[in-house]
Backbone as CSV, one residue per row, in Angstrom:
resi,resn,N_x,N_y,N_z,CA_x,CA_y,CA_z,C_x,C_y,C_z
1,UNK,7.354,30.107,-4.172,7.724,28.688,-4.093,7.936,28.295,-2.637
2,UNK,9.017,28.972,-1.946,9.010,29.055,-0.741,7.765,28.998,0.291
3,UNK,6.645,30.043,0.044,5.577,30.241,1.015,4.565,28.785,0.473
4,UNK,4.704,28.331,-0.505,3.974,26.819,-1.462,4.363,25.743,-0.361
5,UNK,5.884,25.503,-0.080,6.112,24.709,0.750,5.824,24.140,1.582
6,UNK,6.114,25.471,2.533,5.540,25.494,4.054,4.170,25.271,4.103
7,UNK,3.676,25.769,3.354,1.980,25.326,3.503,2.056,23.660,2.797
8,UNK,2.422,23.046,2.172,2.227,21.838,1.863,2.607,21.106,3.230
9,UNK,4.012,21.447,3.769,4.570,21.235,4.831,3.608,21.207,6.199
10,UNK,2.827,22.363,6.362,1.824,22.196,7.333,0.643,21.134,7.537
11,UNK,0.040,21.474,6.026,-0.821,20.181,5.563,-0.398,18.717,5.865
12,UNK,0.664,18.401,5.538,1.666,17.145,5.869,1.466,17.037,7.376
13,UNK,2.093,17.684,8.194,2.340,17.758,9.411,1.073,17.557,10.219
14,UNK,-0.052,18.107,9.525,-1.636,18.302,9.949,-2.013,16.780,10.074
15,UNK,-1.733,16.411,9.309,-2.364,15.411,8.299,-1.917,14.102,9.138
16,UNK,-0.702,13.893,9.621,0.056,12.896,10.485,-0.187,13.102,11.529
17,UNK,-0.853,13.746,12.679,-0.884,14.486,13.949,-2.537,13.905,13.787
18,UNK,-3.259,14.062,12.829,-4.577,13.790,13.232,-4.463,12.356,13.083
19,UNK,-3.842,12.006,12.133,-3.753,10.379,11.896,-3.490,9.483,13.256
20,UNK,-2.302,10.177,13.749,-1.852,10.020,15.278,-2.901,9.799,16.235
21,UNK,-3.299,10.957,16.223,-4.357,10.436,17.553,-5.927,9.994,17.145
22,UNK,-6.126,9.487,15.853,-6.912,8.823,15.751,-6.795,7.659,16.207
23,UNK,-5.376,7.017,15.305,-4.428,5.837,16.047,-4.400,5.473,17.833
24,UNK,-4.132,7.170,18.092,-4.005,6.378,19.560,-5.295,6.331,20.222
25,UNK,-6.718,6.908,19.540,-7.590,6.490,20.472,-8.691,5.467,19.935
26,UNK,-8.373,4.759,19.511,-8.462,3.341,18.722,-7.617,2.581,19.437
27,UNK,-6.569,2.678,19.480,-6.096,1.774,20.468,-6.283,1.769,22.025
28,UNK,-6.857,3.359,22.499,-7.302,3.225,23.516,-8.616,2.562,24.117
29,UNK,-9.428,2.467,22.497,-10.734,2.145,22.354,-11.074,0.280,22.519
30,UNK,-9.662,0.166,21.734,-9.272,-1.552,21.867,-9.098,-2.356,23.089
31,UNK,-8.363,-1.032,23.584,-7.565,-1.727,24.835,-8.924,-1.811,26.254
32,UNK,-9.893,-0.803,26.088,-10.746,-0.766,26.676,-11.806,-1.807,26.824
33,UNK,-12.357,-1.827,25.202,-13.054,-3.441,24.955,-12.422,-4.248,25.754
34,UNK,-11.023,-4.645,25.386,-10.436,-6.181,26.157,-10.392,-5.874,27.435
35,UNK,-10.153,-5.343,27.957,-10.347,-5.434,29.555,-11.777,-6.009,30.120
């Protein structure tokens, strides 16, 4: 149950971190256009 966790836990963690810097380079991508 324990070792179930942490791996869901990683996945999670994975999962927000890529989201992240998709986010931030989309906005870097935005910010580039407008200039």
């Amino acid at each position: 149950m324990y070792r179930y966790m942490m791996k869901e836990l990683m996945l999670i963690i994975a999962g927000l971190t890529v989201c992240a810097v998709l986010f931030l380079l989309v906005l870097s991508q935005g910010a580039a256009a407008s200039l």
